[in-house]
N, C-alpha and C positions, 0 to 999 in steps of 0.2 A: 736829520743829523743834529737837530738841537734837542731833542727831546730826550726826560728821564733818563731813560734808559739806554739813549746814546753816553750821559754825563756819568752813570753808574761804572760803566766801562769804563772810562776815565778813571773815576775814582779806585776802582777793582787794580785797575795795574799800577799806579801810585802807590797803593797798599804793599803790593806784588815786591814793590820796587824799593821797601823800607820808609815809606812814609805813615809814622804812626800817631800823629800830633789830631786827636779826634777835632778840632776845633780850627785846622789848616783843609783836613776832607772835607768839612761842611759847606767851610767857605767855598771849595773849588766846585762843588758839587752845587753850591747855589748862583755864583757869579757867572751871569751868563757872558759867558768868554764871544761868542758870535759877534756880539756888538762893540767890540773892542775891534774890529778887523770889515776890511773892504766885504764886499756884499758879496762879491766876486769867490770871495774866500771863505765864506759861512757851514760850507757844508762840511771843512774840513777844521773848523774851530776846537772839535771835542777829538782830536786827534792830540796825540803828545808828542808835538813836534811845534817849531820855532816854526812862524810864517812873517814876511816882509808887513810891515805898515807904513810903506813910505818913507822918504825922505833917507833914505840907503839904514834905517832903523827896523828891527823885527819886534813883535811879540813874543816872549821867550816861551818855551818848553814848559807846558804845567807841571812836570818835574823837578825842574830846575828851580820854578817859582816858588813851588812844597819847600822843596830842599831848603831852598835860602830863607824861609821865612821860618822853619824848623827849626834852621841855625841858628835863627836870632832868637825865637822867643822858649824855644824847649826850657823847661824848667824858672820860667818865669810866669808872673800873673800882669795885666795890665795895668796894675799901680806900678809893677817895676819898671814898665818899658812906657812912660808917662810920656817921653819926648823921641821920638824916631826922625831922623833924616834920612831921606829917598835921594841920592843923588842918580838922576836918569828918569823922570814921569813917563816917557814912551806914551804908549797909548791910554796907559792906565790901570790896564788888568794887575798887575804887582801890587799897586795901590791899592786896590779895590780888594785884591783876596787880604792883604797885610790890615787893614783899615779898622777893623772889628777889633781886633788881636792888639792894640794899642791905644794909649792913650791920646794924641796929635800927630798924624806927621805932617813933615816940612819937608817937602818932594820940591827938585830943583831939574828943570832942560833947558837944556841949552838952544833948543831951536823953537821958536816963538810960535810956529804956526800948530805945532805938537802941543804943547803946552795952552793955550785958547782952546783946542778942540777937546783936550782932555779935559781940562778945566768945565766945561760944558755936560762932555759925557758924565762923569763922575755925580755932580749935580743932581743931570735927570734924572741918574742911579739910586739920590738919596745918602750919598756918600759926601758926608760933612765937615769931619775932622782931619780937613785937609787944609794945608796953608801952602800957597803955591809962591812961586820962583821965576822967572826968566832968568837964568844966568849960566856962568862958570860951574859946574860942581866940582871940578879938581878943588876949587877956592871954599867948598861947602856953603856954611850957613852962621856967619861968625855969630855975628848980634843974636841969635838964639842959642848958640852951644852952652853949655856942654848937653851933648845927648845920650840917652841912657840907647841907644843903637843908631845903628849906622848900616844901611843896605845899599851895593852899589851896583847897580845895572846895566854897566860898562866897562871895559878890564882894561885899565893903564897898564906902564910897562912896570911900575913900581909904587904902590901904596903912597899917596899924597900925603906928605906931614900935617897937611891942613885937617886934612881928616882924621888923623890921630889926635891931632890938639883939641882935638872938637868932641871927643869921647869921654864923657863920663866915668870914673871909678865904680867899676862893675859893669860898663857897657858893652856889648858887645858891637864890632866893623866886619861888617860880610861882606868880602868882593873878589869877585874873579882879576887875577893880578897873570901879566905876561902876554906876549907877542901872539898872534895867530898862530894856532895849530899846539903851542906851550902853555895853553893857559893852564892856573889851578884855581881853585876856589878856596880861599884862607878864611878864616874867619879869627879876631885878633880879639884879644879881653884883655880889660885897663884893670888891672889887680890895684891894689894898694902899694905894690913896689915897684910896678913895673909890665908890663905887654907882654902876653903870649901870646903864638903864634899857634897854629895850626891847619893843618890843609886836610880838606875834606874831599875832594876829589878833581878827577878833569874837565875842565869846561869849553864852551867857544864861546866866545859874546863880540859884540862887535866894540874897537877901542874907542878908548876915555876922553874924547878930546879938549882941548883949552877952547875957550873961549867961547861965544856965542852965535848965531847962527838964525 
């Protein structure tokens, strides 16, 4: 269930499914998603579907992951997207497929024992240009803002001001925003006059919460 030709499938219905960002398939297609999840769960890694990793937190949908990293970097190069904030590290796999495709991110969880194991995994992985966090992300990442994107891996009831303030002129903020079962996935760009809005489609993610853990 790890093998080429199990990930090719993956890739095949990604494709299927309007992911056309050649340089998001490659990533998914070499990140071995297995090792991001309990052992218990490995044989079902190359499936496109969310699995639990503890701590009441899942690994998201490798669709969902395309999609949102699609949204952030389509029609940029990696000099544009020089500064990235991850608010949500999870297990890591977001990190790890987003990680090539950008210049630094600054990935933030809020639960300490996720955040040390990720921290590790990633490593082993060879994956570098990561600067890690224990904290708040509704509160972002001040001392490093402004960033030229913003990915969120958890869906508040309502886009955090913090995280608008913290968005660069041309940045783009991707995040699933609303209640269980209402969510959408927005994705927000800091023009030179002003924020637009747009929603790309429905999501579930599990909610955004304050504080640490």
């Amino acid at each position: 269930m790890t093998s080429a030709r199990t990930r090719e499938r993956l890739v095949k219905r990604l494709v299927e499914n309007g992911i056309s960002h050649q340089a998001i398939l490659d990533r998914i297609r070499t990140v071995p998603r297995h090792l991001f999840v309990d052992e218990a769960l490995q044989s079902r890694a190359y499936e496109d579907s969310a699995l639990p990793i503890g701590h009441g937190q899942t690994i998201s949908q490798p669709y969902i992951v395309a999609l949102m990293t699609q949204a952030l970097v389509n029609g940029k190069s990696v000099g544009d997207l020089g500064k990235v904030l991850e608010v949500g590290t999870g297990c890591g796999y977001q990190t790890a497929v987003l990680a090539t495709l950008v210049g630094t991110i600054f990935t933030i969880e809020r639960i300490r024992d996720l955040s040390r194991t990720t921290r590790n995994r990633l490593s082993e992985l060879g994956v570098h240009n990561i600067r890690y966090r224990h904290g708040d992300g509704m509160q972002g990442w001040p001392g490093q803002a402004p960033f030229d994107g913003i990915l969120v891996a958890a869906a508040p009831s309502g886009i955090p001001q913090a995280l608008l303030d913290q968005l660069a002129v041309g940045g783009r903020l991707i995040i699933p925003v609303g209640p269980p079962g209402q969510q959408e996935l927005v994705r927000v760009t800091r023009g030179a006059t002003g924020l637009d809005h747009e929603t790309l489609c429905q999501v579930s993610f599990v909610p955004l919460l304050e504080g640490t853990g």
